[in-house]
N, C-alpha and C positions, 0 to 999 in steps of 0.2 A: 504494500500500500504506500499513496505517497503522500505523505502529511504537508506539501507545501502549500501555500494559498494559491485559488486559483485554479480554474479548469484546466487540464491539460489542453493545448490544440495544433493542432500537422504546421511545423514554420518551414521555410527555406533552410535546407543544410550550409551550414556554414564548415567555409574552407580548415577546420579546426576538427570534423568527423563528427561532430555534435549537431543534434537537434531534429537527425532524422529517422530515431523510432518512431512515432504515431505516421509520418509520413510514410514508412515500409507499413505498419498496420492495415496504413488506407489503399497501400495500392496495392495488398496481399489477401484483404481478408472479401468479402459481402459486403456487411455490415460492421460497427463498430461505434461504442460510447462510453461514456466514462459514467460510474455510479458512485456518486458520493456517499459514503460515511460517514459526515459529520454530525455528531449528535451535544452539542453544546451541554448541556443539561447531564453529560454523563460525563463527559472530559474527552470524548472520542472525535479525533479528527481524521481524516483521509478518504482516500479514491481510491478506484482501479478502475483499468481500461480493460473492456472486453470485446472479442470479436469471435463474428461466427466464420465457419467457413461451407460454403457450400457443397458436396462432390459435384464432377462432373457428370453429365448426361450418361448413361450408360451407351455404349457401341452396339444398332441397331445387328 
């Protein structure tokens, strides 16, 4: 989980090899979102990103 403030969201990869997980997410998965965690009232903060993945069509 990641407890920093702040939605995760896909940026431009910068020349450093950073900042292109959600960006492989998005052009690997279907689908894909992030479900927050945070529950104030309990002390609990964080997210995770989820994604689905489809198979392929079976070969007729």
């Amino acid at each position: 989980m990641d407890s920093g403030c702040g939605l995760p969201q896909p940026v431009a990869a910068r020349t450093d090899e950073n900042g292109r997980g959600l960006s492989l997410v998005e052009s690997c998965s279907d689908t894909w979102s992030v479900h927050d965690y945070t529950d104030k009232d309990s002390g609990v903060t964080g997210k995770a990103v989820w994604f689905t993945l489809n198979p392929p069509a079976a070969a007729p």
